[in-house]
TIBAKOL-410367 format. One line per field, with one value per residue (C-alpha): x, y, z; residue number from 1. Coordinates in pm, 1 decimal, decimal comma. Each point is the difference from the previous one (the first is absolute). Example, Ala and Ser with C-alpha at 12.3 -4.5 7.8 and 13.67 -1.06 7.14 Angstrom:
<tises>
x 1230,0  137,0
y -450,0  344,0
z 780,0  -66,0
seq 1  2
</tises>
This chain:
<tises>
x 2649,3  -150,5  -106,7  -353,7  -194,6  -374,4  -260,9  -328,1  -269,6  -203,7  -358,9  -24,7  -280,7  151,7  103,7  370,2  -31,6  -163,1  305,3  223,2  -205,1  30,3  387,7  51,6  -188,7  229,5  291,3  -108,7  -131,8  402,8  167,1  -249,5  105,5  391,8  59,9  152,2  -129,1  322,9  -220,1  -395,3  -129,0  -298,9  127,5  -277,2  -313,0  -313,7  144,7  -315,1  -8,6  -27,7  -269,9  -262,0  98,1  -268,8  -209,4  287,1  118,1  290,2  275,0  289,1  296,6  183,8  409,7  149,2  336,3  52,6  186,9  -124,0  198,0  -221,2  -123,4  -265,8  -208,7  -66,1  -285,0  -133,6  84,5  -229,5  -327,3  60,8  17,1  -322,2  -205,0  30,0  -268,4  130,4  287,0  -130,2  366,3  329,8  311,4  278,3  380,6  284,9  337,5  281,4  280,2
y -2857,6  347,0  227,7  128,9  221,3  -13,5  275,7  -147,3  209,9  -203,5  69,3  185,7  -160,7  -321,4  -176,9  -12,9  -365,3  -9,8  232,2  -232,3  -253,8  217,8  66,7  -335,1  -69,7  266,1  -192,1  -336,8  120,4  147,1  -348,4  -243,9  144,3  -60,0  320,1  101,5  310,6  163,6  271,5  80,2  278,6  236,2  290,4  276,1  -69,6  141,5  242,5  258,4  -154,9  340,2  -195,9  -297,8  -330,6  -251,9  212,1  37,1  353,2  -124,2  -280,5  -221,4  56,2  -328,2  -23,5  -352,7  -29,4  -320,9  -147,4  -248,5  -236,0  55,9  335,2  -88,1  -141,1  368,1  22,1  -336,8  166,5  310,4  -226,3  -186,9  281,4  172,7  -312,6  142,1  173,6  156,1  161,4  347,1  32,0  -151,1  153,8  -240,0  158,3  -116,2  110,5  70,4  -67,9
z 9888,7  -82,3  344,2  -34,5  250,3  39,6  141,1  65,0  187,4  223,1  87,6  397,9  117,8  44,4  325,7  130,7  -40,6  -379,9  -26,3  64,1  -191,6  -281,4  59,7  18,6  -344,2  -151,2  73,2  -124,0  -334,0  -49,1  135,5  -190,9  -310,6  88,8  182,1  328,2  211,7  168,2  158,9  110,2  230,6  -23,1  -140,0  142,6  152,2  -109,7  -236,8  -135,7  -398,9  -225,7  -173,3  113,3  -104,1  -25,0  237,7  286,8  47,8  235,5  -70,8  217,4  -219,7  20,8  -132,8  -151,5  -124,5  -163,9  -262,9  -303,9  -225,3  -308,4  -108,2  -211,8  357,5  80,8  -200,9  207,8  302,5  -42,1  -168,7  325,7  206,9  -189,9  81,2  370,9  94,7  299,0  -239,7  -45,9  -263,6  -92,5  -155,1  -77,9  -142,1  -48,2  218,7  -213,4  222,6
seq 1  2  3  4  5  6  7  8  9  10  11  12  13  14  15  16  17  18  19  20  21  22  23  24  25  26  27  28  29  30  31  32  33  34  35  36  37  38  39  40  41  42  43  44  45  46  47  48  49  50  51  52  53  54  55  56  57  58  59  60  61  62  63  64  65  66  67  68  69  70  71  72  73  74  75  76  77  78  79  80  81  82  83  84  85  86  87  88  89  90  91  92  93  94  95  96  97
</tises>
């Protein structure tokens, strides 16, 4: 299994519980396509963007570190994750470890 981390910047408006909501959704995208989260945590939160994103000039940055059997589901990962309209942004790497 290959490590991966993912960035995702979350819109601030929302409420602690659609956070969680939205957490939560994070995590089931990665383990319905065969993956296994081995850490989650809001990174910093509401972080001044340098730029507006979809109208937002703040963002929740939110950490995953997960790993994933096949590679080639990354790509699925971030369509799903675009579909999300309370994802301002999502950066997916791999950890080389």
């Amino acid at each position: 299994m290959r490590k991966y981390e993912a960035m995702f910047i979350i819109k601030p408006e929302l409420s602690p519980e659609e956070k969680k909501g939205l957490f939560d959704q994070i995590s089931d995208v990665i383990v319905k396509n065969k993956g296994n989260v081995s850490q989650a945590g809001i990174w910093s939160e509401k972080k001044k963007l340098y730029f507006s994103i979809k109208k937002c000039q703040e963002g929740v940055y939110y950490l995953v570190n997960f790993s994933l059997t096949d590679p080639a589901l990354i790509s699925e990962l971030k369509r799903l994750y675009e579909l999300n309209e309370n994802i301002l942004r999502v950066l997916i790497t791999r950890q080389d470890k």
